[in-house]
N, C-alpha and C positions, 0 to 999 in steps of 0.2 A: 087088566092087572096081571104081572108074572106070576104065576104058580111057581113057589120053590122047593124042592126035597126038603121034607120035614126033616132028616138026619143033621142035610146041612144047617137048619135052623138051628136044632139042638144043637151041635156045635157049637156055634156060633154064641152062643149064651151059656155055656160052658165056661166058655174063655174067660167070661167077666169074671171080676171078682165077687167072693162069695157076697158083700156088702156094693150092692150098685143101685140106682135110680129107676124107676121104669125109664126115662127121658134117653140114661146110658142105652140101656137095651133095645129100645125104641129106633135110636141111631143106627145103633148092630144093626137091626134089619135090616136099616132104610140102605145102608151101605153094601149089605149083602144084594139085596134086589137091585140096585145101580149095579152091580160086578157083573151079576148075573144075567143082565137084560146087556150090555157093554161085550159080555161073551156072545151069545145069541145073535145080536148088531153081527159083531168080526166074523164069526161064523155062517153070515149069509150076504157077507160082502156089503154089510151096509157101513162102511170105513172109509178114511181116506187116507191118503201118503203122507208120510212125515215131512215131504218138502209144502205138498196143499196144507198141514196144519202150518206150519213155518209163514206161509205166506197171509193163511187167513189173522195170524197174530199180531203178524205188521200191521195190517190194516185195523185191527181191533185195539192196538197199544202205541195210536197215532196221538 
């Protein structure tokens, strides 16, 4: 599992509104740890080209 800076957590749950769901917050994470694992990926060249995603879509939206 990703380890994420607790500052950015707090942040992140900040933002909500003062009246929110655990479920809202819950998401906040879940979306924070996709961003953050999505950076870590790009930053170790685990990516591809805009034209390979373009192509992989075709095939996927046949």
């Amino acid at each position: 599992m990703l380890a994420l800076d607790k500052g950015k957590i707090l942040d992140s749950l900040r933002d909500l509104p003062e009246k929110t769901t655990i479920e809202e917050a819950m998401e906040r994470l879940y979306l924070l740890a996709k961003i953050e694992k999505g950076i870590l990926q790009a930053d170790e060249g685990q990516c591809i080209s805009h034209e390979e995603a373009k192509e992989k879509m075709k095939k996927w939206l046949r």
